[in-house]
C-alpha positions as CSV (number, residue, x, y, z in Angstrom):
1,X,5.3,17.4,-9.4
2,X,6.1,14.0,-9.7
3,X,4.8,12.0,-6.9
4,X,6.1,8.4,-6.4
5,X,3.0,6.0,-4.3
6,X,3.2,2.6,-2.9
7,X,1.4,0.6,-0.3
8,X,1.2,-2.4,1.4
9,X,4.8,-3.1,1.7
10,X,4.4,-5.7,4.5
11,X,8.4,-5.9,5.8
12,X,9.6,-7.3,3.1
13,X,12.9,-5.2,2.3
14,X,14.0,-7.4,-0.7
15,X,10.6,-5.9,-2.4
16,X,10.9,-2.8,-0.8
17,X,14.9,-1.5,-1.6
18,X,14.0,-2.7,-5.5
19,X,10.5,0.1,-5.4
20,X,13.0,2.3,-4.3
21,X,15.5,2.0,-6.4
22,X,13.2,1.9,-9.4
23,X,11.8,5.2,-8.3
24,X,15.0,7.1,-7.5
25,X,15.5,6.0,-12.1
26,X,12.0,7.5,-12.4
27,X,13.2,11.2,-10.6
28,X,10.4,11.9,-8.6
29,X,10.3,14.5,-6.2
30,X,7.9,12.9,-3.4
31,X,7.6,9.6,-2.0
32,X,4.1,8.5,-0.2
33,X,3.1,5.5,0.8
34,X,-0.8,4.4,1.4
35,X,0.0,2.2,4.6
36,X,0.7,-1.4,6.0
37,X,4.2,-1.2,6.3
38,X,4.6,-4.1,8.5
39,X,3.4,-7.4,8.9
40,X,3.5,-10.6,7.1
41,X,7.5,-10.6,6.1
42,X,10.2,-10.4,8.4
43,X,12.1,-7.3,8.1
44,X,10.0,-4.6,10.3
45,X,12.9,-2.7,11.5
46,X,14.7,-2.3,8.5
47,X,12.2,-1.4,6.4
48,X,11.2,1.4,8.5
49,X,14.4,2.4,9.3
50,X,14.2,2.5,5.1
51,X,11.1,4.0,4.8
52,X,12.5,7.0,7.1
53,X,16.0,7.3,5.6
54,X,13.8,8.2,1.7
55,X,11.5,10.9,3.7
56,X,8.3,8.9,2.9
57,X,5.1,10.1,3.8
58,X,3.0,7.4,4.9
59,X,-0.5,6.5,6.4
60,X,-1.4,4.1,8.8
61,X,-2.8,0.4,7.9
62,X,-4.2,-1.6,9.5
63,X,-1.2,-4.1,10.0
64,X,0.6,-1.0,11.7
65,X,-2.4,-0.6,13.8
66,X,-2.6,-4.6,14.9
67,X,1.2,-4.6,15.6
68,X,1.2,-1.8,18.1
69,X,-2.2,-2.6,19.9
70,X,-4.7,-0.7,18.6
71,X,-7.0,-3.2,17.0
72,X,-8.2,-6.6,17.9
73,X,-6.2,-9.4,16.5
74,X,-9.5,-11.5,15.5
75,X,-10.0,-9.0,13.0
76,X,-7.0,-11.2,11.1
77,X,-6.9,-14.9,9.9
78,X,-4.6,-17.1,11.4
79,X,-1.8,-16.6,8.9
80,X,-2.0,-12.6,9.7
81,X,-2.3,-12.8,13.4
82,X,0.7,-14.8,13.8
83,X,2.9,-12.4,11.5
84,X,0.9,-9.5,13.8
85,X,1.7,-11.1,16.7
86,X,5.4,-11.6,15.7
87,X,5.5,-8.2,14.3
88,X,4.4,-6.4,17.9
89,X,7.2,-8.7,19.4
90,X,10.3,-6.8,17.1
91,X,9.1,-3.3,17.6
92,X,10.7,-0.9,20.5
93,X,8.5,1.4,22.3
94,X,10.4,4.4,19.6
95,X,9.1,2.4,16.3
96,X,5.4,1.8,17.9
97,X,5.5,5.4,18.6
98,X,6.4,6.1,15.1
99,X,3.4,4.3,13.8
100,X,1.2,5.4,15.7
101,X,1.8,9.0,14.8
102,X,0.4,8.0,11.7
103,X,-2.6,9.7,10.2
104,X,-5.6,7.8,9.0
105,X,-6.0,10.2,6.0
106,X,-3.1,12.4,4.4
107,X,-4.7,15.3,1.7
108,X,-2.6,17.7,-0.4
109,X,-3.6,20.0,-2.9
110,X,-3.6,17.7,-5.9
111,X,-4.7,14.0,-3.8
112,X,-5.7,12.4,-0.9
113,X,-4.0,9.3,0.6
114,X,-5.7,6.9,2.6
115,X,-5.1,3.3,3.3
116,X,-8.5,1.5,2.6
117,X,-11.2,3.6,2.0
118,X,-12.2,7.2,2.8
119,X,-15.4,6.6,4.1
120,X,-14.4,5.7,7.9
121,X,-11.1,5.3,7.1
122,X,-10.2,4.1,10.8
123,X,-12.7,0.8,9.8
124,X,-10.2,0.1,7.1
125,X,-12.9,-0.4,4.4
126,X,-11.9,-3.0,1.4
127,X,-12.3,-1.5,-2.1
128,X,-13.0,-4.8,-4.2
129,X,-15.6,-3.1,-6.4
130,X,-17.5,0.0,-8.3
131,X,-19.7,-0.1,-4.9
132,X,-17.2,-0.3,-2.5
133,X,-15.3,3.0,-5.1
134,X,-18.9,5.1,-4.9
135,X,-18.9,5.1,-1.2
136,X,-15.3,6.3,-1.1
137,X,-15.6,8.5,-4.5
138,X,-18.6,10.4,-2.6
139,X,-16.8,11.7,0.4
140,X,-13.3,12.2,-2.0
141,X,-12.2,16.2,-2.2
142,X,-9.3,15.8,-4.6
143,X,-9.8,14.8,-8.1
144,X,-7.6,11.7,-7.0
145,X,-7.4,9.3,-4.3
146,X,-4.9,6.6,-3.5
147,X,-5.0,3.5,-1.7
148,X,-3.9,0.3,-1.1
149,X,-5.2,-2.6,0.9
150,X,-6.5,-5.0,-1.7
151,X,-3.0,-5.6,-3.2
152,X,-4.8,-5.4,-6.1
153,X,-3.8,-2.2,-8.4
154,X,-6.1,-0.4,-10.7
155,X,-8.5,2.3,-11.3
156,X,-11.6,3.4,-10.5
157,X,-13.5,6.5,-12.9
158,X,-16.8,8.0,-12.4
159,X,-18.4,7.8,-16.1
160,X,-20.4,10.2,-17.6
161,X,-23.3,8.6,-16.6
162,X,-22.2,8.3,-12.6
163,X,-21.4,5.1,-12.9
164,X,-18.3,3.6,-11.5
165,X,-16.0,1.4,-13.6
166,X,-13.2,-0.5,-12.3
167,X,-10.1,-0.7,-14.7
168,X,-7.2,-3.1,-14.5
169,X,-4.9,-0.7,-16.8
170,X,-1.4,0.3,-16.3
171,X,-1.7,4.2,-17.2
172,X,-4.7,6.2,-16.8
173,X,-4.9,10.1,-18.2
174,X,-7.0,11.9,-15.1
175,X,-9.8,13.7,-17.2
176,X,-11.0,17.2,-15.8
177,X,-14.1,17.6,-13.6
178,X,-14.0,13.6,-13.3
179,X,-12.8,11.8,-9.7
180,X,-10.6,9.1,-10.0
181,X,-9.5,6.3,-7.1
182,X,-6.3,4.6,-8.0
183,X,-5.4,1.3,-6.3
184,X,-1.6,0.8,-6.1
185,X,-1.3,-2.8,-5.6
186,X,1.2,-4.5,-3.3
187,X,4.9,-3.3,-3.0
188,X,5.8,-6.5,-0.7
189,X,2.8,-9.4,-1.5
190,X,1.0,-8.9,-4.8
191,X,-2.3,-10.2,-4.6
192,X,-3.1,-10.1,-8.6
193,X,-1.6,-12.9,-10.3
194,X,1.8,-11.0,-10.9
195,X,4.3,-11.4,-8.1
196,X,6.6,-8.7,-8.9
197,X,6.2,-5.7,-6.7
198,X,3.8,-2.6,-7.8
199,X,4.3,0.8,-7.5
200,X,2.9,4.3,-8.5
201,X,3.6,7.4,-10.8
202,X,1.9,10.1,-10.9
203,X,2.5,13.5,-13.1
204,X,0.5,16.2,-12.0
205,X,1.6,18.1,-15.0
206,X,0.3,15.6,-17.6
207,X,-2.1,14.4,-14.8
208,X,-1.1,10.8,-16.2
209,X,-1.2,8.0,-13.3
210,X,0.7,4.7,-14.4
211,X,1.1,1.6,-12.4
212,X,4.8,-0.2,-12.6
213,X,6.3,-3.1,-11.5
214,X,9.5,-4.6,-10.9
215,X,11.4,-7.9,-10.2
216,X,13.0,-8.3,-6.4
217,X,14.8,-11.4,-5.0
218,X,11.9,-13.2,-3.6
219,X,14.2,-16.6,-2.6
220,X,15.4,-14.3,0.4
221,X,12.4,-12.8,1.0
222,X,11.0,-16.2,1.7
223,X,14.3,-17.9,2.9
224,X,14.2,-14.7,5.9
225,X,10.2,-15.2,6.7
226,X,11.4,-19.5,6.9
227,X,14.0,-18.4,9.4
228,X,12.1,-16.0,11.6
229,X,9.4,-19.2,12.0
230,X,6.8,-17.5,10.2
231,X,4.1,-19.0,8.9
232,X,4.9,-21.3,5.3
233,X,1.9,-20.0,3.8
234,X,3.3,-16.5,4.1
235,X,6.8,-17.2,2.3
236,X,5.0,-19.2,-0.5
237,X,2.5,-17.5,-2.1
238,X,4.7,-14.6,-2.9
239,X,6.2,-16.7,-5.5
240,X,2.9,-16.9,-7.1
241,X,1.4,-13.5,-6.7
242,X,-1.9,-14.1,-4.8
């Protein structure tokens, strides 16, 4: 099985429709994605329109979570809540229905998919380091977990010595008997540095995870977040990545 994983596309289509297309090149035969769908660009509806037309399988975020009601908005910076805000404001009652038939935690046979962190998933836990891994690594039942949430991709690996070590690699070979927590990165508003969008293979066959990326129109992504009076913050820094 070939599994294709992204996260955190945020309605931004441009980003979105290029994952999708680089993926359909790759052959795989499932789509998931680890959450947070919407919020921050300005394509809601189409990109879930999108997302359902591929047959993704999707947890919830956070951001889908804020934009139908179901968390508190002070939870977000100003910059967040606004797109939030906005975001709750496009959605019929069918697409806020449709999100909120999302599951916190999606497990297979061969990996678990969760948004944040599988240690109270519905608290939407950050990963940022070995620490914030352990706590998820110790509840994890698959030999790999994948998430999103940090924008940030990379892997975390137990070592022989129980340690955790974070790795900011491309490709990973999963090793036998040893959990691993893969962080996708950011289909729609990278966070490391890089601001082409990141996606996810994974061959359960060679058990060989890779992290990909690939160029999208960003000028309309932020010429469309301009228009819709978004915040400016929001449209710039996917230029830069961060």
């Amino acid at each position: 099985m070939r599994y294709g994983i992204f996260s955190d596309v945020h309605s931004n289509l441009e980003a979105l429709e290029a994952v999708l297309r680089a993926l359909a090149d790759d052959q795989v035969d499932r789509l998931l994605c680890a959450g947070d769908l919407v919020g921050y660009g300005a394509d809601p509806l189409p990109c879930l329109e999108r997302i359902r037309r591929a047959g993704v399988v999707s947890v919830c975020g956070n951001h889908e979570w804020a934009a139908i009601g179901k968390m508190p908005l002070d939870w977000f910076n100003e910059h967040a809540r606004a797109a939030a805000e906005w975001t709750g404001r496009q959605l019929p009652e069918s697409e806020q229905a449709y999100l909120a038939d999302f599951p916190l935690v999606w497990k297979g046979e061969e990996l678990t998919l969760v948004h944040g962190s599988l240690d109270e998933p519905e608290q939407f836990h950050y990963v940022f380091d070995p620490a914030d891994a352990q706590a998820c690594l110790q509840v994890q039942q698959t030999p790999v977990t994948f998430i999103g949430h940090t924008h940030v991709p990379g892997v975390y690996i137990i070592e022989e010595d129980s340690r955790v070590r974070f790795l900011r690699t491309s490709q990973w070979q999963l090793e036998s008997g040893r959990k691993a927590l893969v962080n996708v990165g950011s289909v729609g508003q990278p966070r490391d540095g890089d601001p082409r969008a990141a996606y996810c293979l994974y061959d359960t066959q060679t058990q060989v995870v890779e992290i990909r990326r690939v160029a999208y129109p960003i000028e309309q992504a932020q010429a469309k977040i301009r228009a819709a009076g978004l915040p400016e913050f929001l449209a710039n820094r996917l230029a830069y990545g961060y």
